[in-house]
C-alpha positions as CSV (number, residue, x, y, z in Angstrom):
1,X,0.0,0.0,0.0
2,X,1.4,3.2,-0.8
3,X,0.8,5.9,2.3
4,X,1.4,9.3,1.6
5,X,4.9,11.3,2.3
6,X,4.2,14.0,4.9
7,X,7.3,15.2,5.4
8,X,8.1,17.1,2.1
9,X,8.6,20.5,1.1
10,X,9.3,22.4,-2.0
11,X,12.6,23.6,-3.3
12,X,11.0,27.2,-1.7
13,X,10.6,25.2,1.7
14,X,7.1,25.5,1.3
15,X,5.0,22.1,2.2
16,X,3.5,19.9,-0.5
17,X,0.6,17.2,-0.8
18,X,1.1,14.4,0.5
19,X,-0.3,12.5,-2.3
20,X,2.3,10.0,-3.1
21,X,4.3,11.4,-6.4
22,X,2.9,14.7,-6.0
23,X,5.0,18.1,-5.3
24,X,2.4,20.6,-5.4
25,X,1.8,23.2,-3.1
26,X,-0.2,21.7,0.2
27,X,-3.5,23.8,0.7
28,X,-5.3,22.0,2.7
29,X,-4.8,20.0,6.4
30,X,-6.6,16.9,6.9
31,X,-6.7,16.1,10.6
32,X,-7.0,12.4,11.3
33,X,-6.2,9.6,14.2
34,X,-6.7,6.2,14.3
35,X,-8.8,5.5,17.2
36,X,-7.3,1.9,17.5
37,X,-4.2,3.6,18.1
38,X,-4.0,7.1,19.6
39,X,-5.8,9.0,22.2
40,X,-8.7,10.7,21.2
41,X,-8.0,14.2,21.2
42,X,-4.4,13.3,19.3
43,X,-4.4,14.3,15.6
44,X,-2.0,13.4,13.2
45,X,-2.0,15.2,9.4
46,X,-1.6,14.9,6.1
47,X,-1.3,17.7,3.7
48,X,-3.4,17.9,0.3
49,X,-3.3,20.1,-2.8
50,X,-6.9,20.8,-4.2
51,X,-6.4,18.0,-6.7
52,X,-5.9,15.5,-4.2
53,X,-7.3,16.5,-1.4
54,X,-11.0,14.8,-2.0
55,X,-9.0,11.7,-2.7
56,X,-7.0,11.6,0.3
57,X,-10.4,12.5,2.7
58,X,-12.0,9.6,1.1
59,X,-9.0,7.2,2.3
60,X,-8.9,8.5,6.0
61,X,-12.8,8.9,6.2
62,X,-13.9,5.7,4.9
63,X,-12.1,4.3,7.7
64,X,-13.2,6.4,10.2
65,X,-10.3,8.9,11.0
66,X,-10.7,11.6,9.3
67,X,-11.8,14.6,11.9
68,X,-11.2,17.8,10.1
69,X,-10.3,19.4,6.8
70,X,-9.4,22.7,6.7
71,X,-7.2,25.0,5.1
72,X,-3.2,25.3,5.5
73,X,-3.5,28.8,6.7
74,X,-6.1,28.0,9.4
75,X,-4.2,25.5,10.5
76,X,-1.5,27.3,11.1
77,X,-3.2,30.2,12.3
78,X,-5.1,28.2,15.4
79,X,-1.7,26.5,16.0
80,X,-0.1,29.8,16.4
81,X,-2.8,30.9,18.8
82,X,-2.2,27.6,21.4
């Protein structure tokens, strides 16, 4: 199975999509946690570019760990607030 790569970043240092193969520019968070494994306020992410970022929802949210989508910026705008 092929699991996205969430630790990339663009030549710019910017973060990408975690879409296996993919380097584009990372839009979107999608907060997940497996519930088998982690506590239930933990959230773990992958990033997603708008072209993959139904696709990558789908994955986590058919399985029941997907919690939250939102945009990079929010993300990084509530984390900046904690």
């Amino acid at each position: 199975m092929n699991f996205p790569d969430t630790s990339a970043e663009s030549a710019t240092g910017a973060p990408v999509c975690s879409a296996k193969g993919c380097r584009a520019d990372a839009v979107w968070v999608l907060a997940w946690n497996n519930p088998k494994l982690h506590t239930p306020e933990r959230r773990k992410t992958w990033l997603a570019c708008d072209e993959h970022r139904e696709h990558l929802s789908s994955f986590l949210d058919v399985r029941g760990f997907l919690k939250d989508v939102v945009t990079l910026a929010e993300w990084e705008s509530s984390a900046a607030d904690r």
